[in-house]
C-alpha positions as CSV (number, residue, x, y, z in Angstrom):
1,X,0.0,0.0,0.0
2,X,2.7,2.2,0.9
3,X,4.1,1.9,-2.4
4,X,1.2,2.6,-4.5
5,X,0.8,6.0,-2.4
6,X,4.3,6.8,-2.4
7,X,3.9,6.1,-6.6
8,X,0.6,8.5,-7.1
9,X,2.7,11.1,-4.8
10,X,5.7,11.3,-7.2
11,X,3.3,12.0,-9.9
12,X,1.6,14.9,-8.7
13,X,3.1,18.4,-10.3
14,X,4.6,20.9,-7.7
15,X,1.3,22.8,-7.3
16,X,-0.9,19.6,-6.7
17,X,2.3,18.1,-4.3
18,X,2.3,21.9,-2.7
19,X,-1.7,21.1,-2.0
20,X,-1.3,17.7,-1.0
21,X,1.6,18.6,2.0
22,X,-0.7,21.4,3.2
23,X,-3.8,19.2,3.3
24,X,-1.8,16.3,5.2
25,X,-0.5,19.2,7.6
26,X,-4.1,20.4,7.9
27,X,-5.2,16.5,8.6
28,X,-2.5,16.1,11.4
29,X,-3.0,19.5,12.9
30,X,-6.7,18.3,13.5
31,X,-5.7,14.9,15.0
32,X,-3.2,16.2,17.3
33,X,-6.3,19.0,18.3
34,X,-8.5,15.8,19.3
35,X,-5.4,14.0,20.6
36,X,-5.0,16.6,23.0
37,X,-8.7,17.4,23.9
38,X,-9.3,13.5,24.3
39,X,-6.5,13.3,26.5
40,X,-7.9,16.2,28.7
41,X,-11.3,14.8,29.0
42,X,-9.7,11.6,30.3
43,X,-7.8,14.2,33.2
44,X,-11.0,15.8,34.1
45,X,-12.6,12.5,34.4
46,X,-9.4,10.4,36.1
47,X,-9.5,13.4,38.9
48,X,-13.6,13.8,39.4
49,X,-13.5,10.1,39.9
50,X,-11.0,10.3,42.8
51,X,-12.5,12.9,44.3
52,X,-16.0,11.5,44.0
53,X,-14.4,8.6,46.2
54,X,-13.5,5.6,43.3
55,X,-10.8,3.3,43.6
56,X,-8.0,3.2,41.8
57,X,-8.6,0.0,40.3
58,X,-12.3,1.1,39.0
59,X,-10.8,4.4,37.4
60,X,-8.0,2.2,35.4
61,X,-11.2,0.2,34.5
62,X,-13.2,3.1,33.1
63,X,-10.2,5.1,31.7
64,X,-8.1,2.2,30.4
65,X,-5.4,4.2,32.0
66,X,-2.4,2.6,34.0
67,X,-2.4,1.9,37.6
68,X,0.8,4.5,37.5
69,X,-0.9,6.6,35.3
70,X,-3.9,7.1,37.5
71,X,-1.5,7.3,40.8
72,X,0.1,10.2,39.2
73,X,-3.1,12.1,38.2
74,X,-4.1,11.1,41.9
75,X,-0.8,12.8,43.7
76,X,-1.5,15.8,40.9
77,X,-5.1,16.4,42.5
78,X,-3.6,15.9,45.9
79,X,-6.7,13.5,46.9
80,X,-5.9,11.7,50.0
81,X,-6.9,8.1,50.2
């Protein structure tokens, strides 16, 4: 697959090639944008679970986060337990 794109790329002229780089910047500007929102929400949510009283081990299941990742986010919010 790889090949066949990198083979339709070569044969674009500089103006289409021009397009084509700015529209794949455009594209990865907008995934790192809902990368970084996503990983926000996820926070928000890691730190209103800990202070609403969850364990640990139910916020890794909800989040799919890491027991460390969680513990982190914990010591970050400064929730006692």
């Amino acid at each position: 697959m790889k090949l066949f794109e990198t083979a339709e790329i070569a044969k674009l002229d500089p103006q289409e090639f021009k397009a084509y780089q700015a529209s794949l910047n455009a594209y990865r500007d907008i995934k790192n944008s809902i990368d970084t929102a996503r990983e926000e929400v996820i926070i928000d949510v890691v730190k209103k679970a800990l202070k609403a009283g969850l364990d640990i081990a139910t916020v890794m299941q909800i989040t799919g986060l890491s027991k460390e990742e969680v513990e982190a986010l914990e010591k970050e919010t400064s929730v006692e337990r």
